[in-house]
N, C-alpha and C positions, 0 to 999 in steps of 0.2 A: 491121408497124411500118415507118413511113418513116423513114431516116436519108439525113441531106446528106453527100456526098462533099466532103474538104475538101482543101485542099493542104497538104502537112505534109513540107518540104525540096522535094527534087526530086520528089517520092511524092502519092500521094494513097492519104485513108483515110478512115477514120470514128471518130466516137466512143461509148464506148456509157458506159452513163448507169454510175452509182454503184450506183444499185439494180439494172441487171442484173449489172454485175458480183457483186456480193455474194452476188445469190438462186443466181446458178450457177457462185458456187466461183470465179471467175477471176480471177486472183492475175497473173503475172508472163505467161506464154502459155498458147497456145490452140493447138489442132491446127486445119487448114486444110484440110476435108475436098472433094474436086471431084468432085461424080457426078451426073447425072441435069438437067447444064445449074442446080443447085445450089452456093451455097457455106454450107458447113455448119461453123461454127465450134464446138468443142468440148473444154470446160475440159482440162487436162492434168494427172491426177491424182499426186500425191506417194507413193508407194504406201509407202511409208516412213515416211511423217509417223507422228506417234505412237508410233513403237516405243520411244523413248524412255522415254516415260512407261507404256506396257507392262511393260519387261524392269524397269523400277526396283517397279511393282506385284506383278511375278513374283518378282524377288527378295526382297521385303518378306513375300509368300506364302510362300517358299520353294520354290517351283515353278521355280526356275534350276538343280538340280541333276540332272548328267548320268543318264543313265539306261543310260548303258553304261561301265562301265570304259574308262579311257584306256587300260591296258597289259589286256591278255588275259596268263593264268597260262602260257600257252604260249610265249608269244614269245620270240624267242631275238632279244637285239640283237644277236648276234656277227654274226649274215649280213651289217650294216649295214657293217661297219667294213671 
């Protein structure tokens, strides 16, 4: 695919269409990858997105509850103080 290099401030760039954005996820930035006499630009994933609505799915399951005791029967807080 041909794109026109445009001038934008003191910069130049390009624009890429609505439907590339879309089909490959690119939101706010892109990684700017340099190899091979290539420029390879590539979505930058959220890797968080969703947990949100995970942890409140997990909850509702009841699948949020610890699976180790906070205090173990040994412990002794005196050492702490």
């Amino acid at each position: 695919m041909e794109v026109s290099i445009i001038k934008i401030g003191n910069s130049k760039g390009f624009r890429l269409s609505k439907t590339i954005l879309e089909r490959y996820n690119i939101t706010d930035k892109v990684e700017m990858i340099l190899e091979n006499e290539q420029i390879v630009l590539r979505p930058i994933a959220k890797p968080r997105e969703g947990w949100d609505k995970a942890f409140q799915k997990m909850h509702e399951n009841g699948d949020d509850q610890l699976l180790l005791n906070d205090v173990f029967e040994d412990e002794n807080f005196d050492e702490w103080k």
